[in-house]
N, C-alpha and C positions, 0 to 999 in steps of 0.2 A: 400655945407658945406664940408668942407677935414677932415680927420681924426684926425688932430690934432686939429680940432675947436670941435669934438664930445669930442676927451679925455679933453679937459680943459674947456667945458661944464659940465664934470661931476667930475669935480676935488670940486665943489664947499660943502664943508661940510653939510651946511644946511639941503641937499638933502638926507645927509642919514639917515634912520628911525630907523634902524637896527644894531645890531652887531652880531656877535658871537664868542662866544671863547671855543672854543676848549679843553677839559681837558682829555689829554692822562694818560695813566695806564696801567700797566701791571696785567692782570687778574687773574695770582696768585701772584704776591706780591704788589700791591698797589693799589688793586679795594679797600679794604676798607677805606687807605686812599681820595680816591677817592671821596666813600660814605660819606665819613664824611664832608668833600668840599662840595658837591653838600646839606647836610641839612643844613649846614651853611649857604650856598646861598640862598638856603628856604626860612630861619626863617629871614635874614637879607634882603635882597631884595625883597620882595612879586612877584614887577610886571618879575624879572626875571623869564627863563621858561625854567628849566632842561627837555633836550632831553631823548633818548630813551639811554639805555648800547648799546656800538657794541662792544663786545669782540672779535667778528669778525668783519674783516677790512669792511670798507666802503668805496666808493668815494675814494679819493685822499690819505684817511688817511693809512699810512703804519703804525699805532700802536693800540691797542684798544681805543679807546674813548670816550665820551659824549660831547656835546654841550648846549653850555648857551644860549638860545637869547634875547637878553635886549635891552630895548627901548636906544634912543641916549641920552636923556634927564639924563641918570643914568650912562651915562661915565664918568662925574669925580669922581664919589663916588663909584663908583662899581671897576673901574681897579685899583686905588691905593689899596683898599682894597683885590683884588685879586690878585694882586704883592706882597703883604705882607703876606698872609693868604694861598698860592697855596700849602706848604707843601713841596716842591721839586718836586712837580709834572709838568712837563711840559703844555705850555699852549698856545694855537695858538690863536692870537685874530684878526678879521677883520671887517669892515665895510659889508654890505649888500648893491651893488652900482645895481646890477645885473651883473654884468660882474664877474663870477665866480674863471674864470683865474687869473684877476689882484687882484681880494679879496684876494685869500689866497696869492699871490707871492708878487706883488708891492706894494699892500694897508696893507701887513700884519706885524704881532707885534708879538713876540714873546719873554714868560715868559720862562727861562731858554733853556732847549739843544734847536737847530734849528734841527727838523728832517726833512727827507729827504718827501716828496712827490710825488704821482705820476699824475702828471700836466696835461698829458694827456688826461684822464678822464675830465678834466675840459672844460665849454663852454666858450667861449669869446661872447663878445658883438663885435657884426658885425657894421660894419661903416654905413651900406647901410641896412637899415632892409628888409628881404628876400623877403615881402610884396610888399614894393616900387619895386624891380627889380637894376637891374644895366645898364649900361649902352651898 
């Protein structure tokens, strides 16, 4: 199998369970908008499942954050409603494919500014898993 048979293997939507989005905030002027976002998501989404605060950076994220993760079945009712509902708060949304890399950069959406990321950090899915060996 060559590399481009893995990526258009997993290009196939069905396959993904998962999302997450991303809800950035500045910790002292819009953590409480923030908070008000995330009991709205609460009380209206149940099976959604608000993450931990990072007011300090995490991962890839260069702004403070939280993250949503909600089943696949709840993206058309969940992102129209949080396109409209975000506040101005900036919003990164991606699939859960495993391949970390192309989640947030190729596979990702993003509700108002595009902030910058740091990529780096991130793992890719390997073409040849480490297991098998290569050649």
């Amino acid at each position: 199998m060559s590399a481009n048979d893995v990526s258009a293997a997993h290009r196939d939507p069905h396959g993904i369970a998962l999302y997450h989005a991303h809800v950035y905030y500045d910790p002292g002027k819009t953590r409480g908008l923030a908070a008000q976002l995330r009991e709205r998501v609460a009380a209206q989404f149940p099976p959604a499942k608000p993450g931990r605060w990072h007011d300090e950076l995490v991962g890839p994220h260069t702004q403070s954050m939280y993250q949503i993760e909600f089943p696949a079945a709840m993206l058309a009712s969940f992102v129209p409603w949080l396109m409209l509902n975000r506040d101005g708060l900036t919003v990164l949304l991606h699939p859960e494919t495993g391949d970390d890399y192309l989640d947030h950069t190729a596979h990702a959406a993003w509700f108002g500014a595009v902030l910058p990321l740091r990529v780096e950090v991130l793992q890719k899915r390997s073409a040849v898993p480490a297991s098998r060996g290569g050649p």
